[in-house]
N, C-alpha and C positions, 0 to 999 in steps of 0.2 A: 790411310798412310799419307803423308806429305809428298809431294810430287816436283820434281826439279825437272820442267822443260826443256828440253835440248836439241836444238836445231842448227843442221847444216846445210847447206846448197847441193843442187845436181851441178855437174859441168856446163859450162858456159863458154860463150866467143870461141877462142882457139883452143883453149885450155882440152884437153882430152880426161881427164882428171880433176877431183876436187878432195883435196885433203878433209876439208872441215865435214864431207860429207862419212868418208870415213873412223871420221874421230866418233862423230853420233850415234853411227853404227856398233863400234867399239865399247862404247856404253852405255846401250841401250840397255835396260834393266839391272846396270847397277845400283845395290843399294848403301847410300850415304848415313851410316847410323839408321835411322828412321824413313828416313829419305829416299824415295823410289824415282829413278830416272827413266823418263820415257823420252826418248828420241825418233825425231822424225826430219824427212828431208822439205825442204823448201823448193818451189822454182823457181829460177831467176827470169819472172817477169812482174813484176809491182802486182798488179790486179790479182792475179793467181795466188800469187805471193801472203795478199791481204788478206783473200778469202782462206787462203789455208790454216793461217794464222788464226783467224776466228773460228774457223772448226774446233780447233786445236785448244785454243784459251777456254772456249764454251762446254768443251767435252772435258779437257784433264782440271779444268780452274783450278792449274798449278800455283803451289806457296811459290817458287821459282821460274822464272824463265832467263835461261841464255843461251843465245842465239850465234852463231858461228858462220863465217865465210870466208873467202879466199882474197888476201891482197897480194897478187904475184908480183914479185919485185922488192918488197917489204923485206928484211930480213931476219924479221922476230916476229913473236907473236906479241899483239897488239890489242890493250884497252879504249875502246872508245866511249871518249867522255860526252856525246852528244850527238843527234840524231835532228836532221833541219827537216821542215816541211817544202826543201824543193826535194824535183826529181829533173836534172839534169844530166846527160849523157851522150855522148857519139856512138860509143859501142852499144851495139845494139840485143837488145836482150835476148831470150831464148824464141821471143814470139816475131822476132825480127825490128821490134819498136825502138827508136831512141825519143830522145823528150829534151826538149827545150825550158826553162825557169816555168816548169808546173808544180803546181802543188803535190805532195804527197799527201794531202788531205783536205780538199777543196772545203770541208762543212767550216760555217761561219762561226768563227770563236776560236778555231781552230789554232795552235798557240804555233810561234815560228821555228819553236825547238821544244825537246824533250832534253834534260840530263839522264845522261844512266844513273839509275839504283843501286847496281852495283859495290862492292867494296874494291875499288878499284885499288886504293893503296895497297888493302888486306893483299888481296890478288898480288899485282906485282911484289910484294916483298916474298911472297911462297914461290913465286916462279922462279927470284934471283937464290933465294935459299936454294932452293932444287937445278940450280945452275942452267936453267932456260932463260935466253935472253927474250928482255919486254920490256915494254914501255908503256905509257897513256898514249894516247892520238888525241887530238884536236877536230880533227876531221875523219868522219866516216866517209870522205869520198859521199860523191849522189847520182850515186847507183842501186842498184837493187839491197846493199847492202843496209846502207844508208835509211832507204825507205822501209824497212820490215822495224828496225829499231825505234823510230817514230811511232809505226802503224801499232807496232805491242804497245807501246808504252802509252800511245792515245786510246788506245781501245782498253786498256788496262783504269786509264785514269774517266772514262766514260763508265763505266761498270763500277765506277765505286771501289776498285783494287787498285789503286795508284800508290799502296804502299807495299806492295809484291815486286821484290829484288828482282830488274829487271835489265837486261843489259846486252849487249854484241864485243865480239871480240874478236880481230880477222888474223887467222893464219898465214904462215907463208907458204911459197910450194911445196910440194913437196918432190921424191928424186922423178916422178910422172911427169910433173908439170914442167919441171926442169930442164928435162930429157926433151923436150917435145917443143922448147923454145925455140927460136930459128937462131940457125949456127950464123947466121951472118949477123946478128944482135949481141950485144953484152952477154957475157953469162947472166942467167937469174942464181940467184940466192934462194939457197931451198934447205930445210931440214929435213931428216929421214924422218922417216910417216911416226913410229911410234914416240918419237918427242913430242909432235905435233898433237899423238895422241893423250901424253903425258902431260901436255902442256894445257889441256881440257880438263882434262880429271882433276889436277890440281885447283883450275879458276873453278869449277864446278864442287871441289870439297870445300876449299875455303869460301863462298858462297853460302852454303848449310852451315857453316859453322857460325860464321861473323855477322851474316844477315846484311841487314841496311846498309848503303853507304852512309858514312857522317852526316849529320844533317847541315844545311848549308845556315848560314847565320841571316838571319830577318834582317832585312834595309832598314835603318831609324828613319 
């Protein structure tokens, strides 16, 4: 049976809560037509991170992977169209580390970006149908979020499966993450958990349905 990979993060920094990890949870063994969803959680530390991901790719060598995490402050849920090979950050991860202009993949050849696989258009026109607000992003931020989207998609295209829909998409808070903000800050922007979870399902059916994103057009 065909397998659609599904990953969210644990809690992280101040956050007490991670929606994206909820959502994975929510449809862990959903089946998409044919399409068997296995969900699991990530940690938010690069290294950890990479290694689990290759458990993960090696053991399900899923037809799909899309990958989920938390952008608090965001106010939609968000397609990212690209993943860099830095790992830059102040906030420090779940193992205590931050990282200065390093690589998320030190091996030689190593490319400076990945695009997402994705059907990104497909995606956001189902989300605005279904009246969830989203967008594309530019930036994955480079963070732990950042670095898992590269790591899939380098380790995807080393293995000979560089044409396996591959892609990240970050939530917003949710009312936990929201609640737990400091009152002497802006409010955050949050959706209640089952849009958020709604908001997965949807990028995750239209995913099995539509496959590949467009192909990009060859430089003359």
């Amino acid at each position: 049976m065909p397998t659609l990979l599904l990953t969210g993060f644990e809690p992280f920094h101040t956050h007490p809560d991670n929606p994206s990890a909820h959502a994975a949870g929510a449809l862990d063994g959903m089946e998409i037509g044919e399409t068997h969803v296995t969900s699991a959680l990530l940690p938010v530390e690069p290294h950890a991170a990479g290694r689990a991901l290759d458990a993960l790719l090696d053991t399900h060598r899923p037809d799909t992977v899309l990958m989920t995490g938390l952008a608090a402050g965001r106010p939609q849920v968000t397609l990212e169209r690209v993943g860099l090979n830095v790992m830059d950050f102040q906030i420090p991860d779940n193992a205590g580390a931050t990282y200065q202009d390093a690589p998320a993949c030190p091996d030689d050849g190593a490319p400076p970006a990945y695009l997402s696989t994705l059907p990104l258009r497909a995606i956001l026109a189902a989300w605005h149908a279904a009246g969830i607000p989203g967008h594309i992003s530019n930036t994955a931020g480079l963070y732990v979020c950042n670095f898992v989207l590269y790591h899939a998609r380098h380790r995807l295209a080393q293995a000979g499966r560089g044409h396996v829909p591959c892609g990240f998409l970050h939530v917003p808070a949710n009312a936990a993450v929201a609640l737990a903000w400091p009152a002497d800050r802006p409010p955050l922007p949050y959706l209640p958990q089952p849009e958020i979870t709604r908001a997965v399902e949807i990028a995750a059916r239209t995913v099995v349905q539509d496959g590949h994103a467009p192909a990009l057009p060859r430089p003359r």
